[in-house]
BAFI-3210 file (N, C-alpha, C; in Angstrom, 3 decimals, decimal comma, padded with zeros to 6 digits):
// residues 290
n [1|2|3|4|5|6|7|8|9|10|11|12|13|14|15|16|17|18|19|20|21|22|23|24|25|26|27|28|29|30|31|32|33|34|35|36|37|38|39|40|41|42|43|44|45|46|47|48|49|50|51|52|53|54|55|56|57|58|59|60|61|62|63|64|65|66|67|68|69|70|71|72|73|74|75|76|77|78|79|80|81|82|83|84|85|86|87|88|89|90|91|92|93|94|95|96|97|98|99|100|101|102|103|104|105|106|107|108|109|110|111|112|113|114|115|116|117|118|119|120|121|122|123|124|125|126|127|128|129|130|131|132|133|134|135|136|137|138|139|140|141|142|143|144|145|146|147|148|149|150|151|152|153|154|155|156|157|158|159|160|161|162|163|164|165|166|167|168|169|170|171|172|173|174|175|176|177|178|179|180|181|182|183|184|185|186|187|188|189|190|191|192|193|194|195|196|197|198|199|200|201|202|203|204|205|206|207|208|209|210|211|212|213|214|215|216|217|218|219|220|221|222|223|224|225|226|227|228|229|230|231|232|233|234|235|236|237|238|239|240|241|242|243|244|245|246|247|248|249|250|251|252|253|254|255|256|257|258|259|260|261|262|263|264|265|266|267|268|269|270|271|272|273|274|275|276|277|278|279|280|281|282|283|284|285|286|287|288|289|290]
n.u [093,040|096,280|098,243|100,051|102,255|101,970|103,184|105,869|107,052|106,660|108,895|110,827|111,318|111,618|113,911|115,636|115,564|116,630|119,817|121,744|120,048|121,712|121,181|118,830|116,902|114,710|113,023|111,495|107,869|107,021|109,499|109,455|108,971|107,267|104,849|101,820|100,038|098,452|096,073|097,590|099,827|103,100|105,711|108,398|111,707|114,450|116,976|119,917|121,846|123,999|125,059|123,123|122,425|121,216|118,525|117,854|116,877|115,234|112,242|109,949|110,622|109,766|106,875|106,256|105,622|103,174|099,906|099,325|098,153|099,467|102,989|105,789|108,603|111,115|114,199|113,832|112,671|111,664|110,638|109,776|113,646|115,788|117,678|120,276|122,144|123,201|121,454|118,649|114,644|111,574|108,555|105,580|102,071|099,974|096,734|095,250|095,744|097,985|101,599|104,246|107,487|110,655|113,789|116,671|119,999|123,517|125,918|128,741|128,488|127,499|128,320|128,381|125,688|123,813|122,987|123,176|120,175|117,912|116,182|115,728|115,407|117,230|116,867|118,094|121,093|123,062|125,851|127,075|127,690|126,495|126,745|125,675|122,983|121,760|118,728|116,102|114,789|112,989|114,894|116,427|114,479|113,278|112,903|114,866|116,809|116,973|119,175|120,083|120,615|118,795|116,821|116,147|116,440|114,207|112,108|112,815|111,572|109,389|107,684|108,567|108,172|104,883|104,281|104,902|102,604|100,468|100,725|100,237|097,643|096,057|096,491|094,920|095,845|095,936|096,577|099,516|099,163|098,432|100,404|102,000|101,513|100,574|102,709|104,839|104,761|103,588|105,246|107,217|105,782|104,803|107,270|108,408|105,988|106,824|109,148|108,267|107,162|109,368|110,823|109,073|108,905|111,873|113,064|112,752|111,369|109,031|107,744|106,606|106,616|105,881|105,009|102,746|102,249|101,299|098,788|098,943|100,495|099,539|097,092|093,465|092,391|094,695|095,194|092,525|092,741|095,532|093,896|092,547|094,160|093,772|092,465|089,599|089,291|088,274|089,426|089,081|088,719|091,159|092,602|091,803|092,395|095,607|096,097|095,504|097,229|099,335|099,023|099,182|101,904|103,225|102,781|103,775|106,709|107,637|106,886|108,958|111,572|111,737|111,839|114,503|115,710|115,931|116,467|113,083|111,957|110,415|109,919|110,123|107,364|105,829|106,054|105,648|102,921|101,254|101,687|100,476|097,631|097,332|097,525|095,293|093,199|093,678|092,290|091,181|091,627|094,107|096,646|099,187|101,251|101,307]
n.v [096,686|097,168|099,879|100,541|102,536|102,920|099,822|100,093|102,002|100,714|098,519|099,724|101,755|100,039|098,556|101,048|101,537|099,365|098,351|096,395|095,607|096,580|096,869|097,309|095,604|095,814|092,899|091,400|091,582|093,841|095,511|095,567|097,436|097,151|095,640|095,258|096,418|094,875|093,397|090,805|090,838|090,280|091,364|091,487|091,616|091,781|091,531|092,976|091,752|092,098|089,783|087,753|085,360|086,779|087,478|085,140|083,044|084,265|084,403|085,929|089,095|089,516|089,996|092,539|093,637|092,950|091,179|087,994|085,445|082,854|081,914|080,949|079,331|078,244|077,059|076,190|073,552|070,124|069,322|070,396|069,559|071,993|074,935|075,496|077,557|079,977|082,062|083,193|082,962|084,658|083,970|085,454|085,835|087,768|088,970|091,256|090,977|091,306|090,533|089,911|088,534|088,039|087,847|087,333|087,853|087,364|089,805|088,752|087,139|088,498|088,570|086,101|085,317|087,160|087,221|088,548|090,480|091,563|092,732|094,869|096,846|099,099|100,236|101,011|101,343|101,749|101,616|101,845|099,702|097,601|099,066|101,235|100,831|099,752|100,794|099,289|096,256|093,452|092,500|090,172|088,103|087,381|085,558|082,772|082,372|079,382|076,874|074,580|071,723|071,947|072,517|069,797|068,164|069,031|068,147|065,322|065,006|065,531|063,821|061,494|061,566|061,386|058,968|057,917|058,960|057,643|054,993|055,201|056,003|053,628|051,795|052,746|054,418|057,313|059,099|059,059|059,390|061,820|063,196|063,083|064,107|066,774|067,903|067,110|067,072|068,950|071,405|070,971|071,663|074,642|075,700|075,275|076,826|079,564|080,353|080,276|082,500|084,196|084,233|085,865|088,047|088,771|087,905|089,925|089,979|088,506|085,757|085,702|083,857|080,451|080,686|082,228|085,212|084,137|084,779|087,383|086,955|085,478|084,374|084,476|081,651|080,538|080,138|079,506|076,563|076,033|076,246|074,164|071,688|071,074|068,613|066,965|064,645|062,397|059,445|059,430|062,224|062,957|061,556|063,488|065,653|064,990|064,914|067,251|068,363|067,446|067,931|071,174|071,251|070,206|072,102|074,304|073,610|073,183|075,349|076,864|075,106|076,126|078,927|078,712|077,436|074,690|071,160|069,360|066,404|064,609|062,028|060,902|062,359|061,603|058,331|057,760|059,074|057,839|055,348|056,108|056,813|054,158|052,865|053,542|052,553|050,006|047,263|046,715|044,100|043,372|041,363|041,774|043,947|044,579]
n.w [-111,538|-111,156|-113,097|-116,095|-114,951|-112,660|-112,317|-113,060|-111,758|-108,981|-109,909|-109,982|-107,752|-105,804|-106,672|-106,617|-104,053|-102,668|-101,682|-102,155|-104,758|-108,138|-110,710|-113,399|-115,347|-118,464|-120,467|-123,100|-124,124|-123,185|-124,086|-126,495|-129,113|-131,211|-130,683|-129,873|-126,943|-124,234|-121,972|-120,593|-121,125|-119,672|-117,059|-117,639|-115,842|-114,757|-112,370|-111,674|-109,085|-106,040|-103,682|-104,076|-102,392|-099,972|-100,872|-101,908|-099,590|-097,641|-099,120|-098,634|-099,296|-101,647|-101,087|-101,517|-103,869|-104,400|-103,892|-104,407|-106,536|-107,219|-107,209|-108,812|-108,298|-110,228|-109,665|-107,472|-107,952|-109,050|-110,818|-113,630|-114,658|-112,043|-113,535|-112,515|-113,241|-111,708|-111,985|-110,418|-110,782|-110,325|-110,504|-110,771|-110,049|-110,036|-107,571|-108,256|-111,576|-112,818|-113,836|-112,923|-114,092|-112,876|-112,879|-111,157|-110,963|-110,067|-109,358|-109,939|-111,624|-114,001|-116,659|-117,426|-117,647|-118,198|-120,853|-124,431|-125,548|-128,243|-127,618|-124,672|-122,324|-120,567|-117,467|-115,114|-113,809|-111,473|-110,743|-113,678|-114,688|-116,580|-119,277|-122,175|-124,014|-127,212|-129,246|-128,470|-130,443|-132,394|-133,624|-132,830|-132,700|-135,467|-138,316|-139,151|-141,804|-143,616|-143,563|-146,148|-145,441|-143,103|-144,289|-145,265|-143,297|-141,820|-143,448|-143,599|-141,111|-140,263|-142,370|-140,987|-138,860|-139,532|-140,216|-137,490|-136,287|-137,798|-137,115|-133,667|-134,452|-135,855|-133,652|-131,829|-129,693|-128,250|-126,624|-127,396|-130,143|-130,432|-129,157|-130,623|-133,314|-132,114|-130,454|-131,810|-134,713|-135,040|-134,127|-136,337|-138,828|-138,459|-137,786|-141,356|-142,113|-141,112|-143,052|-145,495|-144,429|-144,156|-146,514|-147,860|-146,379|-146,445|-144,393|-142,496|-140,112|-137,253|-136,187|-133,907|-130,384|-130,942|-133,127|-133,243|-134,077|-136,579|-138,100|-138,801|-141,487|-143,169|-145,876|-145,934|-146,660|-146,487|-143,457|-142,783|-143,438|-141,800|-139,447|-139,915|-139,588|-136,340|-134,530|-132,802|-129,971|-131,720|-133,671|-136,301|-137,203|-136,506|-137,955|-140,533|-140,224|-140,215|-142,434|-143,502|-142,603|-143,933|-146,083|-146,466|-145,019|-146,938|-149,431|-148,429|-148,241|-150,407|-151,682|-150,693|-151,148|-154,085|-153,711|-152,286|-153,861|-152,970|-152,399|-152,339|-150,972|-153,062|-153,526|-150,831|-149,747|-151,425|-151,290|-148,613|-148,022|-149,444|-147,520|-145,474|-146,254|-146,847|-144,538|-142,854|-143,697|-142,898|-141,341|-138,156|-137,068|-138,373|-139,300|-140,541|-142,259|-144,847]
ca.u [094,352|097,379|098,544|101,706|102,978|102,250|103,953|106,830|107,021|106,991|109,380|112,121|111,548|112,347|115,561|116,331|115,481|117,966|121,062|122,193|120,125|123,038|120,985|117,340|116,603|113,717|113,159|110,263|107,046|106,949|110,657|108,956|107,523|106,427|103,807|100,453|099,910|096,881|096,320|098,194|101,549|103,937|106,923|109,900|112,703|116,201|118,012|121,156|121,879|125,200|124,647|121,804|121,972|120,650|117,337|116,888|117,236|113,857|110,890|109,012|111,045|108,869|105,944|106,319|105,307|101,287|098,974|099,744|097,569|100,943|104,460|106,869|110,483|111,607|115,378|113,854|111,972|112,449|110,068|111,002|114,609|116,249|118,746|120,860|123,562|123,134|120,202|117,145|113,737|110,568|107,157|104,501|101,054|099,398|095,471|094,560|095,677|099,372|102,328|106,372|108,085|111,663|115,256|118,052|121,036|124,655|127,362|129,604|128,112|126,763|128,672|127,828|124,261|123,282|123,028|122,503|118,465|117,748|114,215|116,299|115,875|118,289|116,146|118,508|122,216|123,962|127,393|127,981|128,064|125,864|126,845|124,931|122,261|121,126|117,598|115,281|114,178|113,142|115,484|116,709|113,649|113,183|112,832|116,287|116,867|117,316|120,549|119,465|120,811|118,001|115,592|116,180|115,967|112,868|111,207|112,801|111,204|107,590|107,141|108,566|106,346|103,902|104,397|104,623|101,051|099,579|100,931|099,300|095,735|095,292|096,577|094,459|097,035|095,107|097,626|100,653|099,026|098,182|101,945|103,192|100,703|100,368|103,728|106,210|104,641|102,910|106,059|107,552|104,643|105,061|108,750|108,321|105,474|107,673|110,412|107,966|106,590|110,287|111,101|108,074|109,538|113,166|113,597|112,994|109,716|109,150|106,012|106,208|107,152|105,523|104,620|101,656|101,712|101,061|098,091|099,528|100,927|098,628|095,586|092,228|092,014|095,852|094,361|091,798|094,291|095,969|093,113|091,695|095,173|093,748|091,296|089,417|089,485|087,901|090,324|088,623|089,103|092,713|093,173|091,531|093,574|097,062|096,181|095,232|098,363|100,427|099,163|099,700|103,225|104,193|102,182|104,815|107,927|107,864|107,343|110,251|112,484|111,989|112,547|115,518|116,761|116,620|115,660|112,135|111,621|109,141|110,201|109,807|106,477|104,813|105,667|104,846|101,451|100,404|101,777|099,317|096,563|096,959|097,334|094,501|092,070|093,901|091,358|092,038|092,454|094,724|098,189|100,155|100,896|100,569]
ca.v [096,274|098,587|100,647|100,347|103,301|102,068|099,259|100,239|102,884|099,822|097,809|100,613|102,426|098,562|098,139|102,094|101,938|098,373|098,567|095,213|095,697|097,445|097,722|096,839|095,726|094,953|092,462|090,740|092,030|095,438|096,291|095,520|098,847|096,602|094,801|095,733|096,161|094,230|093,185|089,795|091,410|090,518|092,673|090,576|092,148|091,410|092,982|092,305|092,200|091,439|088,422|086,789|084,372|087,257|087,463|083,436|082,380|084,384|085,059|087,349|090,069|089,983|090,333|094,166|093,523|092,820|089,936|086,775|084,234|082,031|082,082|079,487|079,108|077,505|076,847|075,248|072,872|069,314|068,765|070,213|070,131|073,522|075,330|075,326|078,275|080,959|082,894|083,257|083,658|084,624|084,205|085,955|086,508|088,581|089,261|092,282|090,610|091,667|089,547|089,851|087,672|088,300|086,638|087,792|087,705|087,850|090,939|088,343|086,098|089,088|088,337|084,824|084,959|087,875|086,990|089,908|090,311|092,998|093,318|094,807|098,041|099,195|101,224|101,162|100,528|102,464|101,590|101,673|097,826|097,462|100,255|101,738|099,627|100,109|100,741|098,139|096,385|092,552|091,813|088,667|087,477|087,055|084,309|082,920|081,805|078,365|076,182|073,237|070,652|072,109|072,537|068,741|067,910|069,544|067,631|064,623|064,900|065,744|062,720|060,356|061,685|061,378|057,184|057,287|059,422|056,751|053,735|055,363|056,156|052,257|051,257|053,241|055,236|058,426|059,936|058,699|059,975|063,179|064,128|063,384|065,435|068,276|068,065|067,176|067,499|071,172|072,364|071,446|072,839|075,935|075,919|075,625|078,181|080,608|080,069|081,262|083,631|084,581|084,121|087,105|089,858|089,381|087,297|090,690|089,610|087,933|085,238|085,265|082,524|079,286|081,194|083,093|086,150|083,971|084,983|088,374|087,136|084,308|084,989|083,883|080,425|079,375|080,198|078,448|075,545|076,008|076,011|072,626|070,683|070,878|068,352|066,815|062,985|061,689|059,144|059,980|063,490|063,061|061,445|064,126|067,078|064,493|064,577|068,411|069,124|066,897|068,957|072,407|071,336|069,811|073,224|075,283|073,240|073,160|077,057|077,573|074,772|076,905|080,530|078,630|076,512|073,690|070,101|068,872|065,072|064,109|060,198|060,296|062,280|060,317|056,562|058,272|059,824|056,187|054,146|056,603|055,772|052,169|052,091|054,369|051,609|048,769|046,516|046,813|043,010|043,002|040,455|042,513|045,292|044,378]
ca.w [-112,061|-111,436|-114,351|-116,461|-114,398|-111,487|-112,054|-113,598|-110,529|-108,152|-109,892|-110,126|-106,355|-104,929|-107,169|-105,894|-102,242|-102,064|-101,874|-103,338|-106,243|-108,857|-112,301|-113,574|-117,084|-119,199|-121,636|-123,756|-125,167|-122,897|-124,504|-128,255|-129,607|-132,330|-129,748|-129,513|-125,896|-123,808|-120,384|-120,547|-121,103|-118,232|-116,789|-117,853|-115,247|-114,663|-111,299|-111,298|-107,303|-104,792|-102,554|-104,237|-101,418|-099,093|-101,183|-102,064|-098,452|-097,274|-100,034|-098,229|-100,104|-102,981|-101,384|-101,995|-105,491|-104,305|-102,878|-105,251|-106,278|-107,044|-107,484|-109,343|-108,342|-111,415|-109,459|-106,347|-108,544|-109,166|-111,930|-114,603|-113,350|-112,371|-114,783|-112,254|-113,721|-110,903|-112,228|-110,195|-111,388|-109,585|-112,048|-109,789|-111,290|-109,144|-107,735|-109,536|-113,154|-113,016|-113,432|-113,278|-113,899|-112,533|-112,382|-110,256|-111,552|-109,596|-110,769|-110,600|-112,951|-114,920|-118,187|-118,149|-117,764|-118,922|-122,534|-124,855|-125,874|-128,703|-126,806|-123,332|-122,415|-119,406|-116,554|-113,881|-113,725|-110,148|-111,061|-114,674|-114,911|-117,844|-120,014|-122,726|-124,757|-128,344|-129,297|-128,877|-131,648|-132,532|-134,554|-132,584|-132,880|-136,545|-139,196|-139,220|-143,355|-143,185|-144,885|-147,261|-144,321|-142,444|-145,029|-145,583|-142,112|-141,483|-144,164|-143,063|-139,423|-140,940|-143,041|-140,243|-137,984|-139,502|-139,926|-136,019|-136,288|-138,064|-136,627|-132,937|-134,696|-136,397|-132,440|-130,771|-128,737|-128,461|-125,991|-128,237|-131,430|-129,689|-128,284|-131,834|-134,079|-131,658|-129,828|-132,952|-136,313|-135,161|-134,234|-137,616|-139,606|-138,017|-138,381|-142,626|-142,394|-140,831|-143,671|-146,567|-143,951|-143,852|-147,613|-147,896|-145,851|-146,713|-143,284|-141,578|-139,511|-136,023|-136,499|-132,490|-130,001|-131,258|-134,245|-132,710|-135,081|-138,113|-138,819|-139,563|-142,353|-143,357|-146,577|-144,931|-147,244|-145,726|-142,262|-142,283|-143,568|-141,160|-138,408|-139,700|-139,015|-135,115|-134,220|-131,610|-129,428|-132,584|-134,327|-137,627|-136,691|-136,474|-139,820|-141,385|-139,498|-140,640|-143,844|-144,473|-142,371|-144,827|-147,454|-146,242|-144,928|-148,817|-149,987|-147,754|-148,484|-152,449|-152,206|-149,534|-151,751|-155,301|-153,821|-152,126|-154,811|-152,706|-153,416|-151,842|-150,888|-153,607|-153,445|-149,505|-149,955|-151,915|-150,340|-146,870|-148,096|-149,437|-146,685|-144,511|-146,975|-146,272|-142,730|-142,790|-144,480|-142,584|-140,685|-137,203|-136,563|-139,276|-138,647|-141,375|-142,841|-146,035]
c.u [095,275|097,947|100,002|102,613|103,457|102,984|105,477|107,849|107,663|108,395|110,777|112,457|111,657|112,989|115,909|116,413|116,736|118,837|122,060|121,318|120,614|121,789|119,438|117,586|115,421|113,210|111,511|109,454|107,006|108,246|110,286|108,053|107,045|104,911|102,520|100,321|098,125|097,439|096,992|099,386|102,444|104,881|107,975|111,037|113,754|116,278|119,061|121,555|123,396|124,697|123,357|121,561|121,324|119,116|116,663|116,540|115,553|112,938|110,310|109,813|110,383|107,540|105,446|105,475|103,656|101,050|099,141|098,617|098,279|102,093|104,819|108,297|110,981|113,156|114,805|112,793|112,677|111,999|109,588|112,315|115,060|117,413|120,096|122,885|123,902|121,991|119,244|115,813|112,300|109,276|106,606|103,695|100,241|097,244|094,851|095,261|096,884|100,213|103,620|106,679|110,201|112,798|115,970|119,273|122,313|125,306|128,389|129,607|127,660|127,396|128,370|126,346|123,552|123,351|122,549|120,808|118,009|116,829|114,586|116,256|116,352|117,465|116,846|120,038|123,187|125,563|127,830|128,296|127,576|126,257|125,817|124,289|121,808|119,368|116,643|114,767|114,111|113,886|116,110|115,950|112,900|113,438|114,117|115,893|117,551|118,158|119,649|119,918|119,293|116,853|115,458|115,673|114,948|111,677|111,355|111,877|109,656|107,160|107,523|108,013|105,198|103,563|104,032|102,866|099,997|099,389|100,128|097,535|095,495|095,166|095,642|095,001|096,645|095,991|099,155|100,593|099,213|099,610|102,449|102,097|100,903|101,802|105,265|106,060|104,285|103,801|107,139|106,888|104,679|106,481|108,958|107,772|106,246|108,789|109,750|107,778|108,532|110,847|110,276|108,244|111,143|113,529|113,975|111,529|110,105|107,932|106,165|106,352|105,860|104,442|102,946|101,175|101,220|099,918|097,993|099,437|100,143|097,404|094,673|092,138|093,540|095,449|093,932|092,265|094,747|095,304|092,339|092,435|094,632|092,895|090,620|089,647|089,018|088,759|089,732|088,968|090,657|093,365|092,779|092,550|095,322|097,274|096,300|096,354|099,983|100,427|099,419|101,195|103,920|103,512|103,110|106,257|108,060|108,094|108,772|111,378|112,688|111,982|114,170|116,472|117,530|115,756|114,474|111,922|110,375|108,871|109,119|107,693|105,478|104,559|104,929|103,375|100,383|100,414|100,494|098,100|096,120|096,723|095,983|093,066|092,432|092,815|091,935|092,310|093,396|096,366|098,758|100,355|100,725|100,670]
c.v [097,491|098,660|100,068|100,992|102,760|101,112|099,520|101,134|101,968|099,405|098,610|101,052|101,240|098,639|099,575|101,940|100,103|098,628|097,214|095,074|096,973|097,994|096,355|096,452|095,116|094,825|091,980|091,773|093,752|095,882|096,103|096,579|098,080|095,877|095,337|095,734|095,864|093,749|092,506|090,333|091,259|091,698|091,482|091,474|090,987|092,153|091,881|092,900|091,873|090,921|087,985|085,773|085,247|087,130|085,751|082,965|082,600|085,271|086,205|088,265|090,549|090,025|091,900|094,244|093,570|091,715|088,969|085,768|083,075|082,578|080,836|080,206|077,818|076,684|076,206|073,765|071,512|068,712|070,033|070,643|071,996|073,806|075,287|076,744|079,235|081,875|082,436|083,713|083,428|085,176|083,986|086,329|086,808|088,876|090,185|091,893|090,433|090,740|089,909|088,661|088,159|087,564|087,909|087,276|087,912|088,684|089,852|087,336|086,748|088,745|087,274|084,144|086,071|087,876|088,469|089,838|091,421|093,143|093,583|096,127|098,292|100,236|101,864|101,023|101,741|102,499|101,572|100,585|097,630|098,027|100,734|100,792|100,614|100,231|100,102|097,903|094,343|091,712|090,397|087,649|087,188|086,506|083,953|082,189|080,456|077,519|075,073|071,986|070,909|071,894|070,982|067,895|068,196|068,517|066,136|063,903|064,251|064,162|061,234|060,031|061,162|059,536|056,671|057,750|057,936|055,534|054,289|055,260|054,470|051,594|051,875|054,506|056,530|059,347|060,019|059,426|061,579|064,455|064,073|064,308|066,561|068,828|068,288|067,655|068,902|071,634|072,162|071,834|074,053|076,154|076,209|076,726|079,199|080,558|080,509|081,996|084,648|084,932|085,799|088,301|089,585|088,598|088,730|090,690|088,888|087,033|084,816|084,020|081,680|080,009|081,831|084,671|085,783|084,256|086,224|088,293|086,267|084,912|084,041|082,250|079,690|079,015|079,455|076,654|074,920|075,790|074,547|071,390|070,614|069,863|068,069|065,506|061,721|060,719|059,402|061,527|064,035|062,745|062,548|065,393|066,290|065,239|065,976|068,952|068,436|067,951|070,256|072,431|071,121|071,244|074,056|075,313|073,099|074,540|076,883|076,697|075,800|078,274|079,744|077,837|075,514|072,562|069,133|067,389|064,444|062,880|060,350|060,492|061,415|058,918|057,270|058,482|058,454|055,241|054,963|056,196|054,747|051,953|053,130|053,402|050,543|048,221|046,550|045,126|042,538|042,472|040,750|043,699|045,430|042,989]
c.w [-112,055|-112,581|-114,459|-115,284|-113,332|-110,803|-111,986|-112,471|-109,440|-108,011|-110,016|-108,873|-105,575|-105,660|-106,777|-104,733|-101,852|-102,572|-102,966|-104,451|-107,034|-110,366|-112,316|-115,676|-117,512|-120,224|-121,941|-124,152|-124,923|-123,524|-126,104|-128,594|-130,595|-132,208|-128,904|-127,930|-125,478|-122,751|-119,976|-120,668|-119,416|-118,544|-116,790|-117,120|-114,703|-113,471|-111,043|-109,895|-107,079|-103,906|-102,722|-103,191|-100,515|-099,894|-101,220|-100,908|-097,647|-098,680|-100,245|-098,950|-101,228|-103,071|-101,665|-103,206|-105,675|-103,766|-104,542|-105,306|-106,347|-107,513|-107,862|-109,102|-108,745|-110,352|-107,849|-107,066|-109,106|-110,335|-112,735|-113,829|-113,124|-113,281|-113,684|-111,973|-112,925|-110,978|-110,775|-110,220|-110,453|-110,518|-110,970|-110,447|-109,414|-108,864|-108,802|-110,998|-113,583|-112,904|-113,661|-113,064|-113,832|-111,984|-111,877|-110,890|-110,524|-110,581|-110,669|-111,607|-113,952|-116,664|-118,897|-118,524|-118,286|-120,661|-123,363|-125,627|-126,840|-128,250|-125,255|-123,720|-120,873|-118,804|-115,556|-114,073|-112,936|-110,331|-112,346|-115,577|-116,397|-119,194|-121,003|-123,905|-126,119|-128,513|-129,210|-129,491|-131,596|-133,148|-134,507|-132,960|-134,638|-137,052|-139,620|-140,838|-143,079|-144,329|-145,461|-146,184|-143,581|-142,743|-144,568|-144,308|-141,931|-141,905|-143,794|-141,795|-139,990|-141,358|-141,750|-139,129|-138,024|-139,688|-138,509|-135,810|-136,289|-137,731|-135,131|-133,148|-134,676|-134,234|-131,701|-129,395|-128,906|-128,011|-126,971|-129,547|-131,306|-129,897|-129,741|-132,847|-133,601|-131,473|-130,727|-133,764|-136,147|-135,400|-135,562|-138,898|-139,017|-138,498|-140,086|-142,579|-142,284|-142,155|-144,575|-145,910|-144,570|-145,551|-147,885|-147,153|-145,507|-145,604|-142,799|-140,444|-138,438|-136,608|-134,646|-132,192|-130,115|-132,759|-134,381|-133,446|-136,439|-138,788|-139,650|-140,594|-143,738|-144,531|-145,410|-145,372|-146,439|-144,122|-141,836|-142,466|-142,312|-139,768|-138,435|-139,445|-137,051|-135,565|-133,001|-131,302|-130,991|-133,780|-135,996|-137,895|-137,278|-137,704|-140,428|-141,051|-140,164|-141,712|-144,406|-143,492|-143,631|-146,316|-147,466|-145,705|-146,701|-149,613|-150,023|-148,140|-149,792|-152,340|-151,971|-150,259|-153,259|-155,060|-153,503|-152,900|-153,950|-152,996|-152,599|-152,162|-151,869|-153,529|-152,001|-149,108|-150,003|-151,624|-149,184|-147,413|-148,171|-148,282|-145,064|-144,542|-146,596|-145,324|-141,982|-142,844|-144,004|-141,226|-139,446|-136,330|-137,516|-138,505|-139,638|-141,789|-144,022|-146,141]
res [x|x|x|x|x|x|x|x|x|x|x|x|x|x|x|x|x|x|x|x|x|x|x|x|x|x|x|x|x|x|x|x|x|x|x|x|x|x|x|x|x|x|x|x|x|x|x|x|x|x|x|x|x|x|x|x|x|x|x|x|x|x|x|x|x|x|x|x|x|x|x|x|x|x|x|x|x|x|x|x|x|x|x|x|x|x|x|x|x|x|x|x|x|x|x|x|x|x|x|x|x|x|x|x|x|x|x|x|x|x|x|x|x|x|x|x|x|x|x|x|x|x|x|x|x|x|x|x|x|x|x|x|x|x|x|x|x|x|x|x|x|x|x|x|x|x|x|x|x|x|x|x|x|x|x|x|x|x|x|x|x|x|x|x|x|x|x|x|x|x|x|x|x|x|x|x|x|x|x|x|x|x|x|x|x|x|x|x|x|x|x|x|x|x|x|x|x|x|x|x|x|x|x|x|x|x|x|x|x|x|x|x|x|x|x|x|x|x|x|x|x|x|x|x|x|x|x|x|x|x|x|x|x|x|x|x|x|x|x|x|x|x|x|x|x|x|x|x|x|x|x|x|x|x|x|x|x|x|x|x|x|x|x|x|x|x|x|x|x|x|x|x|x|x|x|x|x|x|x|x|x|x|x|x|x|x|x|x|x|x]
***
């Protein structure tokens, strides 16, 4: 596996030796001194070029980079659609272990697509274009404090979720139950967690994208909590993972309402928790619901 250097070597003496690429930048976990480094770490690069149509038109250009086991071009892609805005991005994971992932950018679109990133550090920039960047630091990336609309919302989602949960399990809908436990309700159990996580260091903390540092912050008894909301194909399984995620989300959201002095759904709670109950214990040739 080639070295940081190595790379870093690569990916700078190709944006020097062309001429249409103007300025290099790079973002994500390698621009986070806060981020443990390990082998999985891509090279998140930016080059902002002139006449991006000379590079999109033929590929081969990037095989410089090494021998590939694939490439995705997100913008020639029809499933998921492309973004469409001028960017172009080339996610190359490479034989020996390595991966960049790299968009192109036009200078004349540079203001509109270059969004600012506090995790960007500037390597390259031939003309000036860029100008001078601040220190890198995560701070974008940290626990935004969330308004009482939101709170409310949040809690909203959770509990109506979890109705569609249970109405899939009694049906059988394994795939249906699935996409909404894992797919909806996770990501708003994560979303609360993060909000005491956030309440607990001042909302100066990252809990990582899809909330991947939480165990950071996590005692071992929430943890494991938190590890028994997974389960497996087993519709029994799945009730039991609902249920001990219902309770570690209403665990999360009482704290995160009384630091924030806001006002937690106890009504909606509590019908929801029973009407789970029931349809939990309902006979499955049953012709009602109650």
């Amino acid at each position: 596996m080639r070295s940081e250097t190595e790379m870093m070597e690569l990916i700078l003496s190709t944006a020097q030796n062309e001429e249409r690429i103007r300025a290099v930048i790079m973002n994500g976990s390698r621009a986070n001194p806060k981020v443990k480094k390990d082998i999985f770490q891509d090279y998140d690069i930016v080059y902002v070029v002139r006449d991006i149509g000379s590079f999109t038109r033929d590929h081969s250009w990037v095989d410089v980079f090494g021998d590939r086991i694939m490439m995705q071009l997100p913008e020639e892609k029809v499933l998921p659609p492309a973004d469409g805005a001028g960017r172009f991005p080339y996610l190359m994971q490479f034989r020996d272990g390595n991966r960049i992932d790299l968009t192109l950018i036009p200078v004349k679109k540079m203001e509109k697509l270059l969004a600012h990133d506090s995790l960007s550090v500037l390597l390259l920039d031939k003309d000036g274009l860029i100008g001078s960047m601040p220190p890198s630091t995560d701070r974008d990336y940290w626990i935004k404090k969330p308004t009482a609309q939101e709170f409310a919302d949040l809690c909203n989602e959770f509990w109506w979720i979890s109705m569609n949960i249970s109405k899939g399990l009694w049906r059988k809908e394994l795939p249906y139950a699935m996409f909404m436990h894992e797919q909806i309700n996770r990501n708003v159990l994560i979303r609360m967690m993060e909000w005491k996580i956030g309440i607990e260091t001042n909302f100066s903390k990252s809990a990582g994208k899809f909330g991947k540092y939480m165990p950071d912050f996590l005692a071992g008894e929430e943890w494991e909590q938190f590890e028994a909301t997974y389960s497996n194909a087993d519709f029994n399984s799945i009730w039991n993972a609902l249920f001990t995620m219902c309770g570690l989300f209403r665990k999360n959201a009482v704290e995160v309402a009384e630091k924030l002095q806001f006002e937690y759904p106890f009504e909606d709670d509590k019908r929801v928790t029973a009407f789970l109950k029931h349809v939990r214990n309902l006979p499955a040739d049953a012709t009602s619901i109650y």
